[in-house]
C-alpha positions, -999 to +999 in steps of 0.1 A: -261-072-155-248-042-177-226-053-209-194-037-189-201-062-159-205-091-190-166-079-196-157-077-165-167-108-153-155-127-185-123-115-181-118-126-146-131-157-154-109-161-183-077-150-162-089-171-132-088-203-157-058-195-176-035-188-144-053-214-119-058-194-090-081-162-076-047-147-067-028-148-099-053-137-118-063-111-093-022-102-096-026-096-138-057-080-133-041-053-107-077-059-089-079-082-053-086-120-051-121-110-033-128-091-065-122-118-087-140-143-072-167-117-067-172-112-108-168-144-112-200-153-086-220-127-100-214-140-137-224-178-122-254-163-103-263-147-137-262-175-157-274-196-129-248-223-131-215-230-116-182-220-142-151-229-122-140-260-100-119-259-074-095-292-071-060-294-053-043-289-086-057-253-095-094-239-111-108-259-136-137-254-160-172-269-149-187-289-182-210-257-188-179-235-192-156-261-207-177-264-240-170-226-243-134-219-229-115-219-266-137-189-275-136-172-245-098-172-248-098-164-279-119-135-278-098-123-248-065-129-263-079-105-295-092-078-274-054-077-258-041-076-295-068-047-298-060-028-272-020-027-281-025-016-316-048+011-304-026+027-279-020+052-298-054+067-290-047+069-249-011+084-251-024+112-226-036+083-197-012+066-176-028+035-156-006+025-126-010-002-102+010+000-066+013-009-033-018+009-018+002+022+015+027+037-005+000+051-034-020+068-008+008+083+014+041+087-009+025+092-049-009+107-052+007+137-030+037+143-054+015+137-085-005+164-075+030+184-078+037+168-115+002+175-125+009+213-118+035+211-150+015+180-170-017+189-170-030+173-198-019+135-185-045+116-174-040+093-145-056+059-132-040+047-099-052+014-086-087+013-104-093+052-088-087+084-113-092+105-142-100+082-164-117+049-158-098+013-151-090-004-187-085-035-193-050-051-199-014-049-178-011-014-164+015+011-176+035+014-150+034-011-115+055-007-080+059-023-052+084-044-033+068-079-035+103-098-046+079-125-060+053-094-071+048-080-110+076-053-103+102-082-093+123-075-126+118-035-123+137-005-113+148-001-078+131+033-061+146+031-027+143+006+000+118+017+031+128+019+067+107+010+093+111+031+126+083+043+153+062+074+150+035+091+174+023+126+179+045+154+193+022+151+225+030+113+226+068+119+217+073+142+240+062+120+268+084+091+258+115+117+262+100+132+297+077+108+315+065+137+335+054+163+311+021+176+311-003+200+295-008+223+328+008+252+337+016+246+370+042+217+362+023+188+379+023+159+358-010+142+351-019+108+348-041+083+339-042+043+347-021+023+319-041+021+286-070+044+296-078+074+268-105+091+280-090+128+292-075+145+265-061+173+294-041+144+309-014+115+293-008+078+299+011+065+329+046+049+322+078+040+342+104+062+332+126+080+302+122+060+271+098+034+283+068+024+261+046+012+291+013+025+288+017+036+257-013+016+231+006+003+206-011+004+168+000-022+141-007-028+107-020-062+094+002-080+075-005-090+037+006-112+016+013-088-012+040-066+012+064-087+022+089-075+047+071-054+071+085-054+105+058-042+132+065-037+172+077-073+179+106-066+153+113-029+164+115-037+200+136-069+193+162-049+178+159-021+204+158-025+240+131-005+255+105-012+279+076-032+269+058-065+277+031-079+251+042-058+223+020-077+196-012-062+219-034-031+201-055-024+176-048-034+137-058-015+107-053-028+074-039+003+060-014+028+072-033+058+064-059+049+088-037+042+113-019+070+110-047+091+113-055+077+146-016+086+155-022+119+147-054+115+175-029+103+199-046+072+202-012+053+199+018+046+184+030+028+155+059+016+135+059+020+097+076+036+063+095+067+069+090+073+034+053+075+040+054+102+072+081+126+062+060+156+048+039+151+082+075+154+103+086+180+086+047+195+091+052+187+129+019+168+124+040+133+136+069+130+158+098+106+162+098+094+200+133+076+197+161+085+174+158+075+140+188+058+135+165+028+156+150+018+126+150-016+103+161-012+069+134-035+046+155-062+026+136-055-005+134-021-025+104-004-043+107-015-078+086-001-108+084-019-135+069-003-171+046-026-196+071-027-225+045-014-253+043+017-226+079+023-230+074+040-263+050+068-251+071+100-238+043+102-213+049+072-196+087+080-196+082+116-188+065+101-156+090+071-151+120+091-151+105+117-124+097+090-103+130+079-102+140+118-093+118+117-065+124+085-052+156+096-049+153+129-033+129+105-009+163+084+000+185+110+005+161+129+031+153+095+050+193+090+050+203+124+067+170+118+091+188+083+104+222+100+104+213+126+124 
């Protein structure tokens, strides 16, 4: 075990004690509760002996660790008091933690824009980056977790939720009988089957989404608020029975790459498609205005010491810019 896995570990282990749980500390650490634990294992495999019990009222030292615990916070609680007075020397990195759908799909694409006029800021997003993941808070966190790290933070915009599917796939919820050849004949297979590419899924009539696979995201804890299909097609009368059937993916990028393969359909963040609408890579098979507004808006919240760097607020306040060009195009998409 390397001295940086040492620290690693340590600190999880130190976090995991002082907040009780895998997921708190997991939630300070801007790393998941799998990761945690998994430092934390590797530290007790290490040492060969157990650290941490786990009782109905939280984590609790083992007798090996206890005899240890007031230096290990101690030593912890310095290196924080370390790493604020020496700030100074990363001014140029910026480490942010956010919801991963919305890093992948909605930041790291307009960063690339400010990075075009900043390019001497250095960037760590979700433990990936320029520079690598530092201890401490992060700079700068977002998401829309009411109960999350950005609960106090500024509002960005609040995502709606609508369907989206390729422009082959959109079409034929507009036209049931459009097809690919050239002498007009529609083609179809048996409901559900995706073998030929040349031909399209069988379904009723105009608007219908029978025998269309429906795609869905799995839901997490840490993103509260996502309606899928069964909420969609509560809301909006169309045709479909079983709509919680089809394939889940735990991110939306993945499942909007099978989208994309017209492999199915799927509802998610407009925010997160429109450069691929306006592309004409995705399509919108019903109107937009049949979308569900979520309750709770991105917030991004800034780590006070960060505050003081022009960096940090260079990038803070074009985030706000964007976030509210992003609102205004979603908001002339649902009123037209």
């Amino acid at each position: 075990m390397t001295r940086t896995t040492h620290l690693n570990a340590l600190q999880a282990l130190d976090m995991a004690i002082r907040k009780g749980s895998l997921q708190a500390a997991a939630e300070k650490l801007g790393i998941t509760p799998a990761a945690v634990g998994q430092r934390i294992r590797s530290l007790e495999r290490y040492l060969d002996t157990d650290l941490i019990l786990r009782g109905r009222s939280g984590l609790r030292p083992t007798p090996a660790l206890k005899v240890a615990l007031d230096d290990l916070h101690a030593a912890f609680a310095a290196l924080d008091r370390v790493a604020d007075s020496l700030d100074f020397q990363r001014t140029a990195e910026i480490h942010i933690i956010a919801d991963p759908d919305w890093s992948d799909l909605w930041l790291l694409p307009r960063l690339a824009r400010f990075r075009e006029n900043h390019p001497n800021i250095l960037f760590n997003v979700n433990g990936e980056g320029d520079v690598p993941m530092r201890l401490g808070a992060p700079d700068i966190v977002v998401d829309r977790d009411p109960e999350g790290r950005a609960a106090n933070g500024t509002p960005l915009y609040n995502e709606i939720f609508l369907p989206v599917g390729s422009p082959e796939n959109a079409a034929r919820i507009s036209d049931p009988n459009v097809t690919k050849a050239d002498d007009g004949r529609p083609r179809y297979l048996p409901v559900g089957t995706l073998g030929d590419q040349q031909r399209m899924w069988r379904h009723s009539e105009k608007d219908s989404l029978e025998g269309f696979p429906l795609l869905h995201i799995k839901p997490r804890a840490d993103a509260p608020d996502t309606p899928g299909w069964k909420e969609w097609l509560s809301t909006y009368s169309h045709e479909r029975e079983s709509p919680e059937r089809g394939v889940q993916y735990a991110l939306v990028r993945n499942a909007l790459d099978s989208v994309k393969s017209n492999a199915g359909l799927l509802v998610c963040g407009l925010s997160c498609t429109l450069d691929d609408l306006d592309q004409g890579v995705l399509s919108l098979p019903f109107p937009a205005r049949e979308s569900l507004l979520a309750k709770n808006p991105y917030r991004m919240q800034i780590r006070s010491e960060a505050r003081a760097r022009p960096q940090v607020v260079r990038l803070a306040d074009w985030l706000v810019g964007e976030a509210a060009r992003t609102k205004t195009a979603m908001d002339k998409l649902v009123a037209r």
